[in-house]
N, CA, C and O atoms as CSV, one atom per row, in Angstrom:
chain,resi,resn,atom,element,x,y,z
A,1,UNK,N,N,104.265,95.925,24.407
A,1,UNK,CA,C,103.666,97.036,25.136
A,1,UNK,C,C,104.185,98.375,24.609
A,1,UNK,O,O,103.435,99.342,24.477
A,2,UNK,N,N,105.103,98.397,24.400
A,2,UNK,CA,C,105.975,99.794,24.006
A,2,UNK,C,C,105.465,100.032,22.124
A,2,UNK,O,O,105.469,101.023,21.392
A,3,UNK,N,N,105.235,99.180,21.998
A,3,UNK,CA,C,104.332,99.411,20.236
A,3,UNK,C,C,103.167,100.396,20.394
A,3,UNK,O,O,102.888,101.323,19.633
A,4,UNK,N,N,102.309,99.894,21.932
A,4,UNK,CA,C,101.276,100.334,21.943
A,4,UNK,C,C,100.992,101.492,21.972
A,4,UNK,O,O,100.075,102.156,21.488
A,5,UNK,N,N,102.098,101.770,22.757
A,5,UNK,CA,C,102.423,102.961,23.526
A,5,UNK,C,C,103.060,103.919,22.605
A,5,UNK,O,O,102.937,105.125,22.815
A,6,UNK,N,N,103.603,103.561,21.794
A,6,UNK,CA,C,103.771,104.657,20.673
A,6,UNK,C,C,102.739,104.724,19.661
A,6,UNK,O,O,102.666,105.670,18.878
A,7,UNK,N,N,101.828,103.608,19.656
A,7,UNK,CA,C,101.021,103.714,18.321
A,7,UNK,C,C,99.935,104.990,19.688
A,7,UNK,O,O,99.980,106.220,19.682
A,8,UNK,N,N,99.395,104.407,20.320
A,8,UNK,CA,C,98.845,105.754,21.150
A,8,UNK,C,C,99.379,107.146,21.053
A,8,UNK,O,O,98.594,108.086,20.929
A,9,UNK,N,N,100.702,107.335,21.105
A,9,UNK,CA,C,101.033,108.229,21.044
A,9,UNK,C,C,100.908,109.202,19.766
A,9,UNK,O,O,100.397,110.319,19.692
A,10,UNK,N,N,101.682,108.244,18.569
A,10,UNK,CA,C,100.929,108.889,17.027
A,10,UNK,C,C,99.660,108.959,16.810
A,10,UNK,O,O,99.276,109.581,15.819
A,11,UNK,N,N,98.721,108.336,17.688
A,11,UNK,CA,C,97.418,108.968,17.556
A,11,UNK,C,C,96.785,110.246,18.386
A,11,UNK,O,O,96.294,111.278,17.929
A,12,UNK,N,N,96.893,109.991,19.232
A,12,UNK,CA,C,97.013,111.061,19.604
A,12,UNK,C,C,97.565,112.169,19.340
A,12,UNK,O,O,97.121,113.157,19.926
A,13,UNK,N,N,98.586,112.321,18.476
A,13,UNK,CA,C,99.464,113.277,17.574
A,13,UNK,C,C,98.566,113.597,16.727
A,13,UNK,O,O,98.361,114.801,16.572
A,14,UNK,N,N,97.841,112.703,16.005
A,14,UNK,CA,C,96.695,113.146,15.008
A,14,UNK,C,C,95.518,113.938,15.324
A,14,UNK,O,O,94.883,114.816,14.739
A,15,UNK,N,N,95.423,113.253,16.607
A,15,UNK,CA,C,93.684,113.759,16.955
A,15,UNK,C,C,94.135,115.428,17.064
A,15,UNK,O,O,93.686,116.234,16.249
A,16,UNK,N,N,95.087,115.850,18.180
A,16,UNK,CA,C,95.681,117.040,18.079
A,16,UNK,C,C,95.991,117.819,16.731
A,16,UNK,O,O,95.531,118.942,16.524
A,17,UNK,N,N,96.675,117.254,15.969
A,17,UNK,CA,C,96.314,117.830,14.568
A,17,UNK,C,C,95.409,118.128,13.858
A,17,UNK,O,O,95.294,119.173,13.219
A,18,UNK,N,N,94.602,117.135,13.911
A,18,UNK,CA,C,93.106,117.055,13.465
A,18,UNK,C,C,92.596,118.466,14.392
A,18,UNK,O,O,92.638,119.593,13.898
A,19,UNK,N,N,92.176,118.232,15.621
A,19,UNK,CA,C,91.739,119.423,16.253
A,19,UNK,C,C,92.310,120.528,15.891
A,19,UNK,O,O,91.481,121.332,15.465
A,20,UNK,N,N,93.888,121.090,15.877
A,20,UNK,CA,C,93.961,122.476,15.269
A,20,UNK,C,C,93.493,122.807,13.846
A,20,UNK,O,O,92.982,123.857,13.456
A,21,UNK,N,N,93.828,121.474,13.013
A,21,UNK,CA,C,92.938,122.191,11.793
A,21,UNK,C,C,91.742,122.294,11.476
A,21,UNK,O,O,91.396,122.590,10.332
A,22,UNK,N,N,90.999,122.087,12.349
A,22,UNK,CA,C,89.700,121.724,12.420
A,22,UNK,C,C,89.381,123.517,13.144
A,22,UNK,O,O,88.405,124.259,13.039
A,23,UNK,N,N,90.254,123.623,13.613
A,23,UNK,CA,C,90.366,125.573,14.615
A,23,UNK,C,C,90.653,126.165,13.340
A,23,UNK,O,O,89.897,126.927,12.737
A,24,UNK,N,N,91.609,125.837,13.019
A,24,UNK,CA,C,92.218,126.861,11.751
A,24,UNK,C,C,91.381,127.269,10.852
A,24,UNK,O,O,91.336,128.464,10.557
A,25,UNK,N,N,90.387,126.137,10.126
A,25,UNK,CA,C,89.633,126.131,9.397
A,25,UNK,C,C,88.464,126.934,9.667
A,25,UNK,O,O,87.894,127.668,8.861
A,26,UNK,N,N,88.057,126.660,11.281
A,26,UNK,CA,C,86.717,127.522,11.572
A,26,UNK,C,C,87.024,128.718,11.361
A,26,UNK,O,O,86.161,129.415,10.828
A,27,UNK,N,N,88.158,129.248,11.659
A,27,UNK,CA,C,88.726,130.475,11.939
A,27,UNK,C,C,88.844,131.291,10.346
A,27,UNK,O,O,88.797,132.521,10.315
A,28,UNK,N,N,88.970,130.637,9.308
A,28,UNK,CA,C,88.880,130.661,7.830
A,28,UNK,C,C,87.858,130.895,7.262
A,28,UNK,O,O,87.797,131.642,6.286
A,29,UNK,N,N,86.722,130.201,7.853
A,29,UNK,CA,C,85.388,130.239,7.413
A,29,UNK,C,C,85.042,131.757,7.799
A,29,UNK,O,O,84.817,132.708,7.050
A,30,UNK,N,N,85.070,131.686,9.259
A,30,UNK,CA,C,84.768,133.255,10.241
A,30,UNK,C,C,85.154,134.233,8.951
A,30,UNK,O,O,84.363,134.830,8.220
A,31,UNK,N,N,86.633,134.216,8.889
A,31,UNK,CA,C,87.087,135.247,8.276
A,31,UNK,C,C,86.238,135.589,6.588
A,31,UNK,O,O,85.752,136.562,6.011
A,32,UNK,N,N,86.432,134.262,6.346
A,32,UNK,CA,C,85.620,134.347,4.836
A,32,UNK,C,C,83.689,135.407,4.856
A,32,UNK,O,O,83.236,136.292,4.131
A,33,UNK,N,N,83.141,134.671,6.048
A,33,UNK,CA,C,81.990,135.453,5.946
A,33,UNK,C,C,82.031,136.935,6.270
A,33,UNK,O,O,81.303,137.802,5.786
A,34,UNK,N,N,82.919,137.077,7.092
A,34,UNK,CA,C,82.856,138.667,7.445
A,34,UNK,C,C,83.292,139.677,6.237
A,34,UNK,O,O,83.032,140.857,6.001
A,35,UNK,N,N,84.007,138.763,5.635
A,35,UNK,CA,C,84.814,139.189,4.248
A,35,UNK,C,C,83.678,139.180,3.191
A,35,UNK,O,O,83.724,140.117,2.394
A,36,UNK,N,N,82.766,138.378,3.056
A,36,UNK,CA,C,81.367,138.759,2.414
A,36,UNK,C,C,80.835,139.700,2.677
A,36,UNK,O,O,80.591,140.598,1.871
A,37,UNK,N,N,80.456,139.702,4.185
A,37,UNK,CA,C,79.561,141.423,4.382
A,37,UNK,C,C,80.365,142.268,4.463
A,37,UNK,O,O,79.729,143.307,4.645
A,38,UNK,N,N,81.743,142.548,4.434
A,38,UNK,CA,C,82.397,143.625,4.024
A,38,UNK,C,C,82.365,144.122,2.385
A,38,UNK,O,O,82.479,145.302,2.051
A,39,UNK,N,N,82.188,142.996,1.443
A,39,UNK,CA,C,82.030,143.054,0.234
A,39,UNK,C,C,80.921,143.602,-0.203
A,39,UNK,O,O,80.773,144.578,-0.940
A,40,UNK,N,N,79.852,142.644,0.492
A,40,UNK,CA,C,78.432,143.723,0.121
A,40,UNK,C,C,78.072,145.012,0.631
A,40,UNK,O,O,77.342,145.713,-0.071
A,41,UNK,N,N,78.463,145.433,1.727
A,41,UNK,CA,C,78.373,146.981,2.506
A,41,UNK,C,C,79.300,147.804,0.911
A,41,UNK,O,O,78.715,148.609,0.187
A,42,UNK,N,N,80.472,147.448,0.721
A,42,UNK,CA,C,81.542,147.816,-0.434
A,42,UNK,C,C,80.571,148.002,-1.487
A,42,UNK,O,O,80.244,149.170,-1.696
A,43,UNK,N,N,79.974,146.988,-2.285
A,43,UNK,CA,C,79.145,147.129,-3.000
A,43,UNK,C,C,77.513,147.881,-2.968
A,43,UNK,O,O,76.926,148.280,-3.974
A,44,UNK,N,N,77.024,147.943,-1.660
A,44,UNK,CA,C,75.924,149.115,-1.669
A,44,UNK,C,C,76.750,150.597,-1.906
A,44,UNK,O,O,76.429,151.333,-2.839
A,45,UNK,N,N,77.749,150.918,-1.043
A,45,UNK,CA,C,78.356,152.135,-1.451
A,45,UNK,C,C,79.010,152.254,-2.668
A,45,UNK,O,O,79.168,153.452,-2.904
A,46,UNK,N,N,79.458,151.557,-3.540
A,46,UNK,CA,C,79.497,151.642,-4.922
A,46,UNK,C,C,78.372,152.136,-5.450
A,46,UNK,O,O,78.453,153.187,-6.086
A,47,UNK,N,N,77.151,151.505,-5.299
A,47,UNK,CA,C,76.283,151.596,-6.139
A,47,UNK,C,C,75.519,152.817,-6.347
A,47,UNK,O,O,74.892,153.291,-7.295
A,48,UNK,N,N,75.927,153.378,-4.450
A,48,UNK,CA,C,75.327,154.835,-4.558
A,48,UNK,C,C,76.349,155.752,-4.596
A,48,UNK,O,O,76.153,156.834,-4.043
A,49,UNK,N,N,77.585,155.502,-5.230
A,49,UNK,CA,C,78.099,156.465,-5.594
A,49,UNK,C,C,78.573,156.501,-6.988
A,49,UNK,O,O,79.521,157.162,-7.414
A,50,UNK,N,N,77.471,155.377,-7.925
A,50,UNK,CA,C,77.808,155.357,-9.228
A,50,UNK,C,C,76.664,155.888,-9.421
A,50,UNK,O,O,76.694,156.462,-10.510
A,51,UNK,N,N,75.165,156.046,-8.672
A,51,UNK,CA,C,73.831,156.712,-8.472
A,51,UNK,C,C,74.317,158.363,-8.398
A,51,UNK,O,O,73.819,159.214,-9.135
A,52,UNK,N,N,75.429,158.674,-7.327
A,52,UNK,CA,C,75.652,160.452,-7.272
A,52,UNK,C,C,76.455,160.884,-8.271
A,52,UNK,O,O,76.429,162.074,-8.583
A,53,UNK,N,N,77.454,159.801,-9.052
A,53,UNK,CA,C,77.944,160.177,-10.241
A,53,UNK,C,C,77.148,160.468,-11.472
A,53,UNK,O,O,77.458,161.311,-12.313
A,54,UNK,N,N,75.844,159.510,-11.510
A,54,UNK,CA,C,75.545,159.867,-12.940
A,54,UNK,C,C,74.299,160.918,-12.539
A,54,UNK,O,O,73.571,161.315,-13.449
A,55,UNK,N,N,74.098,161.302,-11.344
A,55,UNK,CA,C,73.182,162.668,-11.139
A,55,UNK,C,C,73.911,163.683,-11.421
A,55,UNK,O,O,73.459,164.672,-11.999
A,56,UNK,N,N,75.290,163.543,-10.999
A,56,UNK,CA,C,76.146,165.246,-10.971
A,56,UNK,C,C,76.194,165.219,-12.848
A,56,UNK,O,O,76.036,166.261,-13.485
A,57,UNK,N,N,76.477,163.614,-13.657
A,57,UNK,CA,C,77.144,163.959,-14.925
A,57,UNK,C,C,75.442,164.559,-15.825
A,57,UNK,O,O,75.457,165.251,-16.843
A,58,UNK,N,N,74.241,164.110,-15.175
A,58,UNK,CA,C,73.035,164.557,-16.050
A,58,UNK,C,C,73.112,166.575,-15.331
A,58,UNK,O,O,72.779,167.612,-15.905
A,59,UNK,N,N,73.472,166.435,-14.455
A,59,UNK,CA,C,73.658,168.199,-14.251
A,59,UNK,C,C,74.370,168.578,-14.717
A,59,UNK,O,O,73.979,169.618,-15.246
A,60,UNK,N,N,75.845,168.295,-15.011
A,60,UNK,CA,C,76.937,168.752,-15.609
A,60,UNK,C,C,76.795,169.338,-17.297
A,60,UNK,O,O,77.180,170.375,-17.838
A,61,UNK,N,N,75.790,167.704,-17.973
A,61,UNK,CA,C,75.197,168.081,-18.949
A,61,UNK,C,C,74.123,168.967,-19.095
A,61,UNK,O,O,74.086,169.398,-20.247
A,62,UNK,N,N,73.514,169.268,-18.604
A,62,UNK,CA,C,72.453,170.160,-18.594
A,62,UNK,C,C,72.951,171.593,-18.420
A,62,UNK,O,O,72.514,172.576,-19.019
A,63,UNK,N,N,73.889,171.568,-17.550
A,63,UNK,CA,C,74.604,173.108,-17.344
A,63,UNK,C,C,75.452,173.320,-18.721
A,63,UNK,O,O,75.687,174.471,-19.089
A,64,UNK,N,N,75.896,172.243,-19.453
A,64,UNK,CA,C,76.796,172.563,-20.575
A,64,UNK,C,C,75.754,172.897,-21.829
A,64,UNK,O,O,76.052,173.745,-22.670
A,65,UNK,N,N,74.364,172.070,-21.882
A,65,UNK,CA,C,73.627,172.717,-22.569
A,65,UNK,C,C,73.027,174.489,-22.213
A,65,UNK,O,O,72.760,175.524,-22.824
A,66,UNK,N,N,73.046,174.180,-21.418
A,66,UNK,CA,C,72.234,175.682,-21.219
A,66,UNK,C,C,73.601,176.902,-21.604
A,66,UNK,O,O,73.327,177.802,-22.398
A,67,UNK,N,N,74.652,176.857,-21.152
A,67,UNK,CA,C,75.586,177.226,-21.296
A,67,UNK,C,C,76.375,177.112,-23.075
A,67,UNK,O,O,77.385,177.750,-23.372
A,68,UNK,N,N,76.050,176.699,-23.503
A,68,UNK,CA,C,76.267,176.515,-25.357
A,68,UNK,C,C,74.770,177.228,-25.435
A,68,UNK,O,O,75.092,178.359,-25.799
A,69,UNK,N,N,73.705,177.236,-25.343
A,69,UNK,CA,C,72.412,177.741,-25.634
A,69,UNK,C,C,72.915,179.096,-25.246
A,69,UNK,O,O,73.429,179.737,-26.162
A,70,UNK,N,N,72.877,179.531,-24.326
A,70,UNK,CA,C,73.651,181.199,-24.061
A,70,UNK,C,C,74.722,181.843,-24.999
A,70,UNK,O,O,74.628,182.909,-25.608
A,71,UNK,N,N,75.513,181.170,-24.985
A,71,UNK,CA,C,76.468,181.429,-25.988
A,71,UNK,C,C,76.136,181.764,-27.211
A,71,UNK,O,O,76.318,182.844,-27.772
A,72,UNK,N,N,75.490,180.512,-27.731
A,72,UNK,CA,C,74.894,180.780,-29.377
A,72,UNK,C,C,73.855,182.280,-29.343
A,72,UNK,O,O,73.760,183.137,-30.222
A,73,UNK,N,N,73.150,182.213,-27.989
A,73,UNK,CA,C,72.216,183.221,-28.016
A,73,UNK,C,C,73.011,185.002,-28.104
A,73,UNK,O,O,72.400,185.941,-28.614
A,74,UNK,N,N,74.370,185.138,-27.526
A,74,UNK,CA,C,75.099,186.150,-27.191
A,74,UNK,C,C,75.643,186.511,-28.417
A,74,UNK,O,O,75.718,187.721,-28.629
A,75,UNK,N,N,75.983,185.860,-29.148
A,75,UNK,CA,C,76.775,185.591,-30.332
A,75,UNK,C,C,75.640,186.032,-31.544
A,75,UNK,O,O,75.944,186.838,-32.423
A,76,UNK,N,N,74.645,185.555,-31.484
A,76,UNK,CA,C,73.449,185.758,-32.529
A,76,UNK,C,C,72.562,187.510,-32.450
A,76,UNK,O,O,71.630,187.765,-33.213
């Protein structure tokens, strides 16, 4: 009887184990997806601020042309 009673008992030790990692894990997953749409929100704002970078660098260039065009013109 007392076999039984401990083999019950190590099972039950398991199932309990089993159940927290079975929590732990959900809780892993949770974290993992939210951690995706934090990645992609991350990545739309990248994208539009590699979009306002290369608008300011086609103005930047354009002001440096016009600005060498003046120059040469002042000079001539």
């Amino acid at each position: 009887m007392r076999d039984t009673g401990q083999r019950t008992a190590e099972f039950l030790a398991v199932v309990i184990e089993n159940t927290e990692l079975r929590q732990q894990l959900a809780e892993s997953q949770d974290q993992c997806v939210e951690l995706a749409v934090d990645a992609g929100e991350l990545q739309i704002e990248i994208e539009g601020l590699r979009a306002r970078l290369a608008a300011v660098e086609r103005e930047r260039d354009a002001w440096l042309v016009e600005a060498r065009h003046m120059r040469n013109s002042a000079v001539a």
